[in-house]
Structure formats: C-alpha cells, structure tokens
VMD Tcl script that draws the C-alpha trace (Angstrom):
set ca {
  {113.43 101.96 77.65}
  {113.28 102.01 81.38}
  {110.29 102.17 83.96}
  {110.03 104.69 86.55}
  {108.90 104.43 90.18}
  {109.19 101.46 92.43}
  {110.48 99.83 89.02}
  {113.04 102.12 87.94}
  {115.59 98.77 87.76}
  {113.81 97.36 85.05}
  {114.82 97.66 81.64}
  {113.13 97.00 78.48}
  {114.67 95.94 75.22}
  {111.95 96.04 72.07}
  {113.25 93.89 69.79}
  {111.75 92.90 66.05}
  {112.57 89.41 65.63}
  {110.26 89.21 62.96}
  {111.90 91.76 60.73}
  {115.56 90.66 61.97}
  {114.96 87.54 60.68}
  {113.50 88.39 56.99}
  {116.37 90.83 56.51}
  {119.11 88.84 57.32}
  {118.31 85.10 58.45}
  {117.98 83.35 61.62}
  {121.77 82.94 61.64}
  {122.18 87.01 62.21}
  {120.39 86.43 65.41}
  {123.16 84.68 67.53}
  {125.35 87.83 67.04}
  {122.67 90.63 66.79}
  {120.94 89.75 70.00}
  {123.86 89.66 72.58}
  {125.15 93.30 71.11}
  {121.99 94.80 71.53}
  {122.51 97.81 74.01}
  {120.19 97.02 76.59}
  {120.97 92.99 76.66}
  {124.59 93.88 76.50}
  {124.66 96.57 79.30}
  {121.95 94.08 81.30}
  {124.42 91.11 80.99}
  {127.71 92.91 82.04}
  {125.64 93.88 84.99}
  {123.51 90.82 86.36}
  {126.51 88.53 86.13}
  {125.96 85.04 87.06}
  {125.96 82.75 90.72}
  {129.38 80.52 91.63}
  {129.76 78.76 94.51}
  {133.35 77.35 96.01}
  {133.48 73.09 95.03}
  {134.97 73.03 98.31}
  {133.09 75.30 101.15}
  {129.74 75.21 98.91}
  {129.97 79.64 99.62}
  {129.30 81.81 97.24}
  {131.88 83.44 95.06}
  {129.93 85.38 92.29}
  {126.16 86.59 93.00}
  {124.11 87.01 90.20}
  {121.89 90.82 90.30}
  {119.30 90.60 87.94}
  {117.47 88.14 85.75}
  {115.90 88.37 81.96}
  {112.75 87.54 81.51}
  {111.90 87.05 77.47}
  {108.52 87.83 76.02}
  {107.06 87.46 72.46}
  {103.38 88.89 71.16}
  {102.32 85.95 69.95}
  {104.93 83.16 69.42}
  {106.42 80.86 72.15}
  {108.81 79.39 70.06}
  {110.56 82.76 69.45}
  {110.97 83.72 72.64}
  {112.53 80.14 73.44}
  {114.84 81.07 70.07}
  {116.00 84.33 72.35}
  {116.29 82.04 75.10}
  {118.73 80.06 73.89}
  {120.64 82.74 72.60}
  {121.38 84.78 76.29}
  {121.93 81.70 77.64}
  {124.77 81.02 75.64}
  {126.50 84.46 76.08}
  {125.74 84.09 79.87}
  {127.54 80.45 79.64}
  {130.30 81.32 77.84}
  {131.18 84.43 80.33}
  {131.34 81.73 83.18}
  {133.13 79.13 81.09}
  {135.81 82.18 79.87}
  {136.48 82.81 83.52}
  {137.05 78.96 84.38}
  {138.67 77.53 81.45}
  {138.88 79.63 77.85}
  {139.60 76.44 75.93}
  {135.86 74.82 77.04}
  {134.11 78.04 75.08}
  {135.01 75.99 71.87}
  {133.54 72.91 73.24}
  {131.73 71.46 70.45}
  {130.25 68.65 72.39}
  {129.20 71.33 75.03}
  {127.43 73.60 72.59}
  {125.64 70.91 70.88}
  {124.56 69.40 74.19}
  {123.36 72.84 75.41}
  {121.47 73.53 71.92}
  {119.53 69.87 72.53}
  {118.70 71.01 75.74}
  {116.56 74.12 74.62}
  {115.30 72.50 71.95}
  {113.96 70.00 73.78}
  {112.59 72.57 76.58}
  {111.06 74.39 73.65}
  {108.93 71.54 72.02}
  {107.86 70.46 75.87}
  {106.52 73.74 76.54}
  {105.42 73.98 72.76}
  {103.06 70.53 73.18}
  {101.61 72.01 76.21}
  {100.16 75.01 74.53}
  {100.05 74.00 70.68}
  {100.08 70.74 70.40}
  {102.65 70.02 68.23}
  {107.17 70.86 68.73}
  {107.82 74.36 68.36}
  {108.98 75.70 65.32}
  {112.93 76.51 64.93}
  {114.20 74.50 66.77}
  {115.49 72.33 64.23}
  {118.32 75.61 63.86}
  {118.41 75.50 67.76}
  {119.58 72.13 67.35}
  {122.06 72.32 64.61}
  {122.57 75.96 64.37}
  {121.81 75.85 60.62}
  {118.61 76.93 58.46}
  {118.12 73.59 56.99}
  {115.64 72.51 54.40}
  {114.50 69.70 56.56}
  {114.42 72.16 58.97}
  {112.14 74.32 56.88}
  {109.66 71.34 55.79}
  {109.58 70.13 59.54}
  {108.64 73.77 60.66}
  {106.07 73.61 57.62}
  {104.41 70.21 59.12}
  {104.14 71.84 62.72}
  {102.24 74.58 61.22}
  {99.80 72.56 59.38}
  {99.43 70.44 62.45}
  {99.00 73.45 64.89}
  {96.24 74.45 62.70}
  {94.44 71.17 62.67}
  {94.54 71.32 66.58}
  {93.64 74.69 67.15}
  {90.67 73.74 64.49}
  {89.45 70.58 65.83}
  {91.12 69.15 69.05}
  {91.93 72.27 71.14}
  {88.47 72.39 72.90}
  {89.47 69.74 75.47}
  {92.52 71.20 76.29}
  {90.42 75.02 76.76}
  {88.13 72.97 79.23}
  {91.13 71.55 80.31}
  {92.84 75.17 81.54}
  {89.09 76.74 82.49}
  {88.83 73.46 85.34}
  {92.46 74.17 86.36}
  {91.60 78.02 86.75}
  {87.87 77.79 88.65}
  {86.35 79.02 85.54}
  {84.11 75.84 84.72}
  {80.36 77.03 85.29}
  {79.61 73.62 87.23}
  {82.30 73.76 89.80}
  {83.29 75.79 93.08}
  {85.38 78.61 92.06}
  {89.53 78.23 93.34}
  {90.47 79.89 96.26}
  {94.46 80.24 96.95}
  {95.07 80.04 100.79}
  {97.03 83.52 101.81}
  {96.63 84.00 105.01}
  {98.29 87.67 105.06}
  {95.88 88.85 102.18}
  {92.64 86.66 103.90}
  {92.73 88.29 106.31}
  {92.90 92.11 105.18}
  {90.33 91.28 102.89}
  {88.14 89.90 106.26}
  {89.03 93.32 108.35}
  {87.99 95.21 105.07}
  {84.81 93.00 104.73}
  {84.11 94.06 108.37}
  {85.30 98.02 107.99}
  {83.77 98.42 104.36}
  {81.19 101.79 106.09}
  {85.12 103.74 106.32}
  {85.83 103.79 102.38}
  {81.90 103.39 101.46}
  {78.44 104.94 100.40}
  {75.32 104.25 99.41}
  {73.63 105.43 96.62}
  {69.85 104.93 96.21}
  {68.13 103.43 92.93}
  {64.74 102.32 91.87}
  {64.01 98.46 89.78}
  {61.57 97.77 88.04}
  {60.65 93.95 87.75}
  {57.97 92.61 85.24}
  {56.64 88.81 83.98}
  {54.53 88.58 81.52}
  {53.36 84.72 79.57}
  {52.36 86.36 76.22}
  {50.98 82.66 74.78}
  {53.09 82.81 71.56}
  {51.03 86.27 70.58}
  {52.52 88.85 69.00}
  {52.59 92.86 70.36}
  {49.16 94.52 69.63}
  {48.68 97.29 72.82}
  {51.00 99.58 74.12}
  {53.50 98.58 77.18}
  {53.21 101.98 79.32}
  {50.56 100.72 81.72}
  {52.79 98.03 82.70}
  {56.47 99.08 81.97}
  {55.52 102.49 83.79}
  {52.94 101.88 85.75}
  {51.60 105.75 87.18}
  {50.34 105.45 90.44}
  {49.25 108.30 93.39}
  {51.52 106.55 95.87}
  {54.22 105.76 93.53}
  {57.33 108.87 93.65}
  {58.20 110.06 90.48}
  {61.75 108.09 90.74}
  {59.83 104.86 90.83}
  {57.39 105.37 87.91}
  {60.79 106.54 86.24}
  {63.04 103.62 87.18}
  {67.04 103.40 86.80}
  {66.61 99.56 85.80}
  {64.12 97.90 84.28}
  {64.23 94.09 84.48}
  {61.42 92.28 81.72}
  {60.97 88.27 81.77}
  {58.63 86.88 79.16}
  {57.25 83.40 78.66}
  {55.95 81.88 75.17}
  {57.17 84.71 73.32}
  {57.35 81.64 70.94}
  {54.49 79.10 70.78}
  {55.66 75.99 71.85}
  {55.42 73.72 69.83}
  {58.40 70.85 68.48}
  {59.43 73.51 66.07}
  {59.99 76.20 68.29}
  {61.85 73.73 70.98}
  {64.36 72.37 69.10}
  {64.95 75.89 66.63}
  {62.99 79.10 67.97}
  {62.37 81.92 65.76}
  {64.34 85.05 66.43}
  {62.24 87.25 65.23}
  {59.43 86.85 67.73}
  {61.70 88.20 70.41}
  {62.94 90.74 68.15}
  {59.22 91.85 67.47}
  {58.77 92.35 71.32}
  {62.35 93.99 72.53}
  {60.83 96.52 68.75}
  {57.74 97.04 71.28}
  {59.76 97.67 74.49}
  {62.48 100.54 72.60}
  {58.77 102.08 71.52}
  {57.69 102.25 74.72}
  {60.96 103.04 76.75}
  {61.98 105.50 74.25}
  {59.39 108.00 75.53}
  {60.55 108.05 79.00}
  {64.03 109.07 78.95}
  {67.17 107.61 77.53}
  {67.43 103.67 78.41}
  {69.11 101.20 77.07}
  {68.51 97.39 76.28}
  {72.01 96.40 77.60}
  {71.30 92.87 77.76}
  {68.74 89.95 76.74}
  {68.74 86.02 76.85}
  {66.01 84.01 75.21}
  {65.86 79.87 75.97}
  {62.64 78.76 73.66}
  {59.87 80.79 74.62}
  {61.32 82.30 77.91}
  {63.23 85.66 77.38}
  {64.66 88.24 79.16}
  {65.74 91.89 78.71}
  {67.65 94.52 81.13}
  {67.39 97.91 80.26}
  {69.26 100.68 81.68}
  {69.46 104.55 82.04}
  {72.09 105.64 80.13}
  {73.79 106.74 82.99}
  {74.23 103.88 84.72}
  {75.51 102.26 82.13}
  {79.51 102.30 82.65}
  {79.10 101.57 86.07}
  {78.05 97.77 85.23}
  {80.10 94.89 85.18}
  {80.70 91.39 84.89}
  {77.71 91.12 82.66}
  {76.55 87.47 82.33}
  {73.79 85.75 80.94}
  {73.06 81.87 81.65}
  {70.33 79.41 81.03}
  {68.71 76.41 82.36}
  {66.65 73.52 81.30}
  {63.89 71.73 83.04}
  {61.17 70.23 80.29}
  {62.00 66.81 79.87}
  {63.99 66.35 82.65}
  {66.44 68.94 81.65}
  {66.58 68.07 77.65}
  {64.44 70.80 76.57}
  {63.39 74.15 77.11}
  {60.10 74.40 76.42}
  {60.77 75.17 80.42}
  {63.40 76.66 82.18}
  {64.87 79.72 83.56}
  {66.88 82.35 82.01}
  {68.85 84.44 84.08}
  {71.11 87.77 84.03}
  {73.72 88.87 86.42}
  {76.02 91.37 86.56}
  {78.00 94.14 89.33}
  {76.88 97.32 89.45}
  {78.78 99.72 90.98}
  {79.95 97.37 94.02}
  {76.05 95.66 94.45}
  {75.93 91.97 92.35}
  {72.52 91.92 91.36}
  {70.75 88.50 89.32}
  {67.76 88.50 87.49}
  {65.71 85.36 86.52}
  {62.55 85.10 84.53}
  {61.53 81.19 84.56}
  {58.35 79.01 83.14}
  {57.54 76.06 85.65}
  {55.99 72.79 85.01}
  {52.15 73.43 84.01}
  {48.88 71.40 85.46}
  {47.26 72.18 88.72}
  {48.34 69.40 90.32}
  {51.88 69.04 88.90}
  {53.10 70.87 92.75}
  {56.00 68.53 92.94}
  {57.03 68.83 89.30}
  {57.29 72.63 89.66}
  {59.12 72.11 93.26}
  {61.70 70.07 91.06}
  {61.93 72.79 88.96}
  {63.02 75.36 90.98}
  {65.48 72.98 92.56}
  {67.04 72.34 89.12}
  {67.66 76.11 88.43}
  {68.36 76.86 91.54}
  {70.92 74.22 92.12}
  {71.93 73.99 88.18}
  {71.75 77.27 87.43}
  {75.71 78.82 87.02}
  {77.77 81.16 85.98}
  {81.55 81.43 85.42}
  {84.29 81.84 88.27}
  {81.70 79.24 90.40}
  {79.03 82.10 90.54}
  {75.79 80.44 91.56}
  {71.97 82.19 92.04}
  {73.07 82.59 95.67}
  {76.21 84.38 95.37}
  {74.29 87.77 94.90}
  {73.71 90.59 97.29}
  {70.21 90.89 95.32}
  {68.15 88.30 93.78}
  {64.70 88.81 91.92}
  {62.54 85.95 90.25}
  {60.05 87.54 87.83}
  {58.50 84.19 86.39}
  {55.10 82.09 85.23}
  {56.03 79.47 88.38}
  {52.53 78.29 86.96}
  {51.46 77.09 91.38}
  {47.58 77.33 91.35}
  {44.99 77.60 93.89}
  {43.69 74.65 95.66}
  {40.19 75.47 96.13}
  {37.09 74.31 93.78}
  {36.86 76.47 90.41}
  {33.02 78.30 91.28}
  {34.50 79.60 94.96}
  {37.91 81.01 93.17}
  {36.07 82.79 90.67}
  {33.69 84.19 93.58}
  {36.28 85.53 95.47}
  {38.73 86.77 92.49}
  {35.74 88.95 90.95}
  {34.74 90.27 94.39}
  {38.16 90.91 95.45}
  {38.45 88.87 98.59}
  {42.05 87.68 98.30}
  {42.33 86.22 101.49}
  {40.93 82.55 100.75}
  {42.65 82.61 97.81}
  {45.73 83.63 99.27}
  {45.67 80.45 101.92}
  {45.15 77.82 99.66}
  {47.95 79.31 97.44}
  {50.06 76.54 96.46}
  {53.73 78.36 95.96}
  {52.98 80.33 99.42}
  {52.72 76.68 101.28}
  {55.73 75.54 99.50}
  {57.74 78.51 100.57}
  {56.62 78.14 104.16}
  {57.41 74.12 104.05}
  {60.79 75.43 102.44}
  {59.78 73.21 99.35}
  {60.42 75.68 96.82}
  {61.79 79.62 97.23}
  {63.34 78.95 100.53}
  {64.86 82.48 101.80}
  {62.86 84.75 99.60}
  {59.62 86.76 99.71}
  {56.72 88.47 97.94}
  {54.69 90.97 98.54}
  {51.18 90.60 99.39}
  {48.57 89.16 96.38}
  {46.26 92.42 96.46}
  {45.04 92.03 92.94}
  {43.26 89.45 91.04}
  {44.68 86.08 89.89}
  {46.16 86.76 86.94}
  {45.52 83.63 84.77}
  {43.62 82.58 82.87}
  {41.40 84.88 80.88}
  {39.60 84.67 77.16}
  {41.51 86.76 75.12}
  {40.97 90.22 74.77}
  {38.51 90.11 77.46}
  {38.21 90.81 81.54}
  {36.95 87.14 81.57}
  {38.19 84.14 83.20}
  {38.61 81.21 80.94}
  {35.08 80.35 79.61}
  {36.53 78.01 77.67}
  {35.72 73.83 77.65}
  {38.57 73.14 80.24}
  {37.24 76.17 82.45}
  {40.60 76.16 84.20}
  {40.56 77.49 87.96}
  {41.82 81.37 87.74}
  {45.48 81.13 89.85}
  {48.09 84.06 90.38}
  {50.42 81.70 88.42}
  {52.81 84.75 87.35}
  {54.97 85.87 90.66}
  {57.68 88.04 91.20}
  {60.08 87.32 94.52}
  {63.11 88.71 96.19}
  {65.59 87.94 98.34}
  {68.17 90.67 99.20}
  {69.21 92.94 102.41}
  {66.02 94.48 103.96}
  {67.74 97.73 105.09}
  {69.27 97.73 101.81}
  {66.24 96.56 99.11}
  {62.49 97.54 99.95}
  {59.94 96.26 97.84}
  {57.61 99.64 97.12}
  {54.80 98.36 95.28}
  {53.38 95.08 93.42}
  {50.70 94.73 91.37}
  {49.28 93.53 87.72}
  {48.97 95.88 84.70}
  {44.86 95.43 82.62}
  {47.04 94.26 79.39}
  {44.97 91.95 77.31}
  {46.41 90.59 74.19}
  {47.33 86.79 76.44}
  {45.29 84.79 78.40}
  {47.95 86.20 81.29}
  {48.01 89.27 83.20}
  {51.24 90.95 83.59}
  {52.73 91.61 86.19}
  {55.07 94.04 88.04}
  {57.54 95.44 91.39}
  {58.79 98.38 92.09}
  {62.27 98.05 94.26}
  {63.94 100.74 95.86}
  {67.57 99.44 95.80}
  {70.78 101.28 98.11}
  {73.94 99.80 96.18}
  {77.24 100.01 97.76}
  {79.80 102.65 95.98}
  {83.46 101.88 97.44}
  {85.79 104.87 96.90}
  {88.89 103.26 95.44}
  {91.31 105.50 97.14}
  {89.94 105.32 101.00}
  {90.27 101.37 100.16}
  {93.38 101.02 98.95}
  {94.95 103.32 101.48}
  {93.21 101.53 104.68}
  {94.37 97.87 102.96}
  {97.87 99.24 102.58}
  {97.85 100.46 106.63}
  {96.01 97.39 107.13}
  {98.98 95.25 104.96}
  {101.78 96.95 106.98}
  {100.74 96.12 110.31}
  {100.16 92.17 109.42}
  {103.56 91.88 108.00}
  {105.69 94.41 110.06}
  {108.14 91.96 112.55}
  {109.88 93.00 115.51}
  {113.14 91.92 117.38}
  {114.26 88.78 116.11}
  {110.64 87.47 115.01}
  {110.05 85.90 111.44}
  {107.55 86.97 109.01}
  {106.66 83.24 108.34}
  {106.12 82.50 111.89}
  {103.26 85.47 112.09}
  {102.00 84.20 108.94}
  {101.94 80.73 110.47}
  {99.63 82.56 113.34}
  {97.45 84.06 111.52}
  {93.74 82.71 111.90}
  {91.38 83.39 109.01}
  {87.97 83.17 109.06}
  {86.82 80.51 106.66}
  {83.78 82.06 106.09}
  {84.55 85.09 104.26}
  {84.79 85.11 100.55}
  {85.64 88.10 98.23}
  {83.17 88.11 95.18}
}
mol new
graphics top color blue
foreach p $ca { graphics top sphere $p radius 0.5 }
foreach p [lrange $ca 0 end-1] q [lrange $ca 1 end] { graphics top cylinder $p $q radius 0.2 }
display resetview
C-alpha cells in the first residue's frame, strides 16, 4: 500500500505479527520479514550511508528510512527492529568482507544491543524489560525465555494497576497538561509569528455570528423543586426580543441544592441534583429542543449548561473544574464550580460560586474569590482569565452596610440607590478587592435575600437578618462583542433566596477554515522564501516575535 499526494514515496507494509507468530513461531520471523514485498523492494532501494576511512566523503548515500509501528506492543516493533537491521547489516558487511556475515561474535553482539535498547525503552513506558527479547538475545524460543516473558507480564500488570499514576503525572507535567501549571510553549519563531500576523488579520478569514445567554443563580436552601422554573428560566418581558426570551444557551448555577450539613460535605446525595436538572428538562422541554450538555456539582453548589440542539456540534473543549474554599480550601461546603468550553471560535467560562456567609465576613469572601480565581484551572494551563467571555452567576453572599429598619425601608419602597452605595461587593470591585475587571448591571430590583419562606417577606425570623442582594451575576468579556440586555430577579418562592437572572447578547467569532489556511500558507511562504545567497536560519535568527501573543 502506497500514499498518494505530497506522500506518494511512502510505502506501507501491514504486517500480522501476531498471527505470524502463532502459526509458525518467532523463529519464522527472521526469514518471513526481510522477503516481504514491500520491505524487500524498500531495502534494495534505500541502501545504506559509507563514507571513505581515508577522505571521510561519502561513497554510498542511503534514500529512505523505515520507520516500524505496532498497535499496541513496543516490544514487537523492537522484535521487527532487530530483524531489518540485520538484513541492512549484512548487505554492508557482504559488500566489505563476505566472511564477517558469519560472524558469530558480531551477531550476538548486535542481538545484545537491541535487546538492551528494547528493555530501556520498555522501562520507560511499562515498567518492567520488554518481552522477547530473551529470543533477541539468543535467537531461540527458550523456556526461560517463556517464564521470564511470563514474569514481565505479571509485573506490567501490577504497575499499570498500582504504580503507573506517578509516572501519568509524570508525562502530563512534561507535556503542559498539569491543571496547576503554565501551559508549554515551543519557541518557533517562523510559526510565532504567522500565528501573530493572523491574530492581527483574523476580520480577512472571519465572521460573526450573533447569539443570546441566558445566566441564572439561584441558593435553593437544601429545598426541593415545588413551582415551576418558566418565570425565571424564560423570563417574558415587553422589552425583551423574542431571541432573548428564547435563548441559544442557558447557563444555571445553584447553591444548597444539598443542605449542608457534615453529611452532605464529606458525601452529597446525587439525587438532589438529579431532582432539580428533572425540574429544568420539564421546564426547557416546552420551549424548543435544548439540551443539558453539561453539569458539575461540588456539595451543594451545581451547575448545568444547556444548549439548542443546534449548537451543539459546534462546541468544544468541554471542561468542567472545581474549587474549594470552606475551611481554608478542605471542604466544599463553599466553592466555585465552573464550566468552559469553545464554541465555534469564542472560549466562553461559566462559574456559579457560594462565598463565605456573615455580614461582616467582607474579607473572608474577598479571600474567596481570590482562591477561585487564582486556584481555579483547567488542563493545557487554562485559567478563569484565559477566556474571551467570562460570567459569574453566584450567592457571593456581600451584604449591605446600612442598619436593618433603613434597608427594609428602602427595599419595600424601591429606592435602590442607598442601598446600592453601601453595597459591599460594589466597594470591593471599585477598591479592586474582589471582581477586578468585571461588571454588573445596575441593582433595579429588590435585595434578593432573605425572605420567610413561601412569602414576599423579609426574614421575620429571631435573627431578623438585614435583606442584601447577596445573589449577583457579573461579566467580563469584549463590549462590542458581549452586551448585557437585561438583569433582573424572577418572584420564585420555595427558598429564602430570590433568583436571579441576565440576558447576554453574545457575537462569537466563526473562522472559515479555508480563507485561514490559505492566507497562513501565503503568509508561511513569504517568511521562509530566501534570496541570493541568504540562509533560511539567518532570517529565522531575525525574526522578532511578539511575546505577547498566545494561540488558545
């Protein structure tokens, strides 16, 4: 089998070593593999390199190489190895000297020598010396042979069992893929910098197409679903479009779906969330086709992202990560949960997060948000700030710092504005304490916590807490490219919350494939076309790349 194209030199030989080798022995190999057609033909052709003792030129050039590849076993492609090696060797060694191709001594000093290559690489990867080459070494199917291929199995299986997790974490560090650390850039100064002209001429092989988001928090106090979701999932409005009240994604963060309690913290009960994502299908399911693509619960703080069915093959790199803040990061009876993923060529990440509680636990909760938002990771060194869009839907649980009678004055008489000055997240974000870089739109609706259940009453209870828009949804994205359309609370009433709720209209970025690939080939051949008796490597050596640019 041969390719075609740019690679019609390449040749393929399948081979079944497998099936070779229960018919007819490992022994059959060193004569079946050198006649094969392709290996035979390949070797005749690609010859081998000789240089003069004396003048140190070339003699012989050697125009082509093999490259061996097995499934799912190293060792037998090391077996194969071996084997072209030889026939390669002994076409030299029959042009030099005929009488050295009988070399004993040579052959048995060439057989150590794969064997030995074959149970380095073999430790590397397995663990343990790679099976056959006890007939590499001797060129005999031994029983001790046999019983030491036998004890590498059993010992491969023990590793792969219970020691190989160290050498996983091992590869992931080596690679960039550890959540914790900075992702691995390769210096390439010829590819930096297409990708930084591309970066800069993206509006030539790009459009825009326009979406609506919905984001939603809701602290359901450990209750379980007992109203209907539509006047907050879908909230139907005069000045909301059609598109909006019908939204392309929905993102849904809930706090407490578990009462927390020492139970729930260190084992929370499935079935609670499974009870309210049973409530969310009702209610989506009569508003077109959506999907729940993706959900992430950490104790009592969950989150969902559901989807048009549309959209749905035009996500990717789905990812879902958590983080711990209650007891200094050992439990998460708080924390943050968070989703990210591409869609079409937009990275978008979701959080829904439950701060520390207590009116005037401001620093605690500051802490917080600097623990997810520093803590907070996903694979390839993808942090919260790596996204072109960002959106917090969360109980941040930042009161109101004025005396309990004068908030409930102005909450039930609607005069935000005191409220909204002696908010306590809005002076952290303007002392860049907490939510540095993002914003909210404005509080035009009534604190949402905390009210007697089932009632339009503020807590009448005997700690008479001080009524606080503790649930809060903020953004931090483009402004030409994400527009916050409306935000507001939905009258649901089975908590002692409100919840809450933004409508986003969202332009994503769709790159045409084609128009991109054709302007980075253009772009490819003028960085690396040379004229006169310039080298490639000394324009590479003057290229200047800016440092800046990155290519997630």
């Amino acid at each position: 089998m041969h390719s075609t194209g740019d690679y019609a030199d390449i040749g393929v030989t399948n081979f079944d070593f497998h099936n070779e080798v229960r018919m007819r022995g490992h022994d059959s190999l060193v004569g079946t593999v050198p006649r094969l057609e392709g290996v035979r033909r390949s070797s005749e052709q690609f010859g081998f390199l000789t240089c003069s003792s004396d003048s140190d030129e070339p003699m012989t050039e050697q125009r082509g190489v093999f490259r061996i590849n097995c499934l799912d076993c190293l060792d037998r492609t090391n077996f194969v190895q071996d084997i072209i090696s030889r026939t390669t060797l002994e076409q030299f060694l029959f042009n030099i000297n005929q009488s050295w191709v009988n070399s004993g001594g040579l052959w048995g000093s060439h057989r150590e020598l794969w064997a030995e290559s074959g149970d380095a690489l073999s430790k590397i990867y397995a663990g343990t010396g790679a099976l056959n080459t006890s007939f590499t070494r001797t060129g005999k199917r031994t029983l001790a042979g046999v019983l030491s291929d036998a004890t590498k199995s059993v010992s491969r299986a023990y590793i792969n069992n219970f020691q190989d997790k160290g050498k996983q974490t091992a590869i992931d560090m080596f690679l960039g893929n550890i959540s914790s650390q900075p992702q691995v850039l390769i210096f390439d100064p010829i590819h930096d910098s297409v990708r930084a002209i591309l970066k800069e001429r993206v509006a030539e092989y790009s459009s825009r197409k326009s979406l609506s988001i919905f984001a939603g928090t809701y602290n359901l106090n450990g209750r379980p679903p007992t109203e209907p979701l539509h006047p907050w999932l879908f909230p139907d409005s005069e000045n909301t479009s059609l598109a909006l009240t019908r939204p392309d994604i929905l993102v849904v963060g809930f706090q407490e779906i578990v009462p927390l309690n020492a139970q729930q913290i260190i084992q929370a009960d499935p079935a609670k969330k499974r009870e309210w994502e049973a409530q969310i299908q009702k209610t989506i399911g009569t508003r077109g086709n959506y999907l729940i693509f993706r959900s992430e619960q950490l104790v009592g703080t969950a989150l969902f992202v559901i989807v048009k069915a549309e959209l749905a093959g035009a996500l990717r790199n789905v990812e879902a990560a958590t983080r711990k803040t209650g007891l200094r990061g050992m439990a998460g009876n708080k924390g943050a949960v968070a989703i990210r993923f591409d869609l079409y060529d937009t990275s978008f990440c979701f959080l829904t997060a439950h701060l520390a509680a207590g009116h005037t636990n401001v620093m605690e909760r500051n802490n917080d948000y600097d623990t997810i938002d520093s803590g907070l990771r996903f694979t390839k060194g993808r942090n919260i700030k790596s996204h072109d869009v960002v959106i917090w839907a969360a109980d941040t649980n930042y009161r109101i710092d004025l005396d309990n009678e004068d908030v409930r004055s102005f909450a039930t008489s609607d005069n935000f504005e005191p409220l909204v000055m002696a908010d306590q997240l809005l002076d952290a974000m303007h002392a860049n304490e907490a939510f540095s870089g993002y914003q909210e739109g404005p509080l035009m609706f009534p604190p949402t916590y905390r009210y007697d259940l089932h009632s339009n009453q503020y807590d009448t209870s005997e700690k008479m807490r001080i009524p606080a828009w503790t649930d809060r949804i903020l953004y931090r994205g483009l402004p030409k490219y994400l527009q916050l359309m409306s935000y507001s609370r939905a009258d649901l009433r089975g908590s002692d919350h409100r919840p809450v709720y933004a409508l986003f209209k969202c332009d994503v970025l769709v790159i045409d494939v084609a128009k991109k690939n054709a302007l980075q080939e253009e772009l490819l051949k003028e960085l690396t076309h040379t004229g006169g008796d310039e080298l490639l490597e000394d324009k590479r050596s003057r290229t200047v790349v800016d440092g800046s640019i990155s290519d997630d």
